[in-house]
Each structure stands twice: as C-alpha cells, then as structure tokens.
N, C-alpha and C positions, 0 to 999 in steps of 0.2 A: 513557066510552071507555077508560080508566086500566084499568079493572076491567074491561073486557071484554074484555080483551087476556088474561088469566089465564083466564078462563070457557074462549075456544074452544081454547086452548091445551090445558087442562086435559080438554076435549071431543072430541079431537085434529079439530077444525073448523079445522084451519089454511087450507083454500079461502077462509074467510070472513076473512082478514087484510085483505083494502083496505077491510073496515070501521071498523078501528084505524088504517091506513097508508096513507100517499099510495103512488100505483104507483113512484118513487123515493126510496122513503126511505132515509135512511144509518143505519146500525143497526151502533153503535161497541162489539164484543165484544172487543175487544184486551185485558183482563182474562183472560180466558177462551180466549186466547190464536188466536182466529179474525181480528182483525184488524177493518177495518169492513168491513162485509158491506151491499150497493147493491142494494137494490129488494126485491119481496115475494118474487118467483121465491128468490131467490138466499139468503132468510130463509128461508123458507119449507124450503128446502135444506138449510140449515144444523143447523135445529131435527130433522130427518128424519136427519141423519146422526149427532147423539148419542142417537137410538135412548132405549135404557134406561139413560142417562146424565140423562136428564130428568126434571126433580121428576116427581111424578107428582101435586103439588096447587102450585097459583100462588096466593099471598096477596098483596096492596097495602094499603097502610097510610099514616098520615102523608103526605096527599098534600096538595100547596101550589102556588097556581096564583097565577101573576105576569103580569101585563100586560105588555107588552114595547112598546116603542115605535113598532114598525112595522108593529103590529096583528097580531103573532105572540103566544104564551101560551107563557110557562114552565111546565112541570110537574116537580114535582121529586116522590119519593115513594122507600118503603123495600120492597120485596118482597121476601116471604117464602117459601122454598122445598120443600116435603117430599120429601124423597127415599122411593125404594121399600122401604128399608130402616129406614124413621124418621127416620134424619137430618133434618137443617134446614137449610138456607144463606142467607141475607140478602144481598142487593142493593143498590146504589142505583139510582135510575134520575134522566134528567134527559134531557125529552123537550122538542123542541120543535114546538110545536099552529100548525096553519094552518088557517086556515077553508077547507075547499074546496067542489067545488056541493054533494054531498051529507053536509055535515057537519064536524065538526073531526075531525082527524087528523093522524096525529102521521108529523110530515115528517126528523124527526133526533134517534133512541134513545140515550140513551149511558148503559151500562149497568157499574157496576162492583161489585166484590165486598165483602160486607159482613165484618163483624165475624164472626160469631157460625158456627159449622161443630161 
C-alpha cells in the first residue's frame, strides 16, 4: 500500500486513491506550504493543481511499520522525488494505517521535506 501510492501517482491513476486512502484522510502538506488538505477529492485537487510541478517518478524507501496500541500502524518511510528536469527531492512521510473493510489504508499523511534537493 506505501508503494502503491507512488505507482498510481506516477500512472496519473489518481481515480484509484481510496486504494491507498480512507475517504477522509488528512493529508498534512504544510511543508509545502498547502496546509492539511481533508479527503481524497480535495488531494486529489491538490496534486492536479501543481501540474508540472510534480516529480514525475515517486520512490519509497526505508519504510518502518509500528504497531500502535489501538490497533492502528505506524508507517514511517523516506521518498524519493525525480523531477522533469532530473532533479531529486526527499521527503518523509509518517502515515497512519487503519484496517478498513477493504484493506489497510492510510487515514493521516504527514508529509515533510527532506534533505537532499
């Protein structure tokens, strides 16, 4: 699910988002200066209005799953960004997993800027 979030991204399959996402997930880009951004529409939105602003390759890496005590999963993980230009950008990401009926998916994104540009 981590990694299939950059697939349809990468696919521009963004229809296919409540594969990765509950239908309200909060999706914390305040790095990125958008603020948190609430449900798939409104991501979905989001992603469509930086255009050619957006990698144009999604990599995940380093990805580390915690148990949490309420029967939620931590996921933490590093992604990596290819710009259209070559560039690169690095992320963190620190999601948290709910089991829903059809699957785990990730209920709260929060997503900040890496190192490396």
């Amino acid at each position: 699910m981590i990694a299939l979030h950059g697939h349809l991204v990468d696919a521009g399959e963004l229809h296919r988002s409540a594969e990765v996402f509950t239908p309200d997930v909060v999706y914390d880009l305040s790095d990125f200066g958008q603020g948190q951004v609430t449900g798939i529409a409104a991501l979905t939105e989001a992603a469509l209005a930086l255009g050619a602003a957006n990698p144009v390759a999604h990599h995940v890496t380093n990805v580390v799953i915690e148990e949490m005590d309420d029967g939620r999963v931590r996921a933490r993980s590093t992604g990596l960004g290819v710009m259209a230009d070559g560039s690169c950008g690095s992320v963190t990401y620190e999601d948290t997993v709910v089991r829903a009926a059809d699957g785990w998916r990730i209920c709260h994104a929060g997503c900040w800027r890496g190192a490396c540009r």
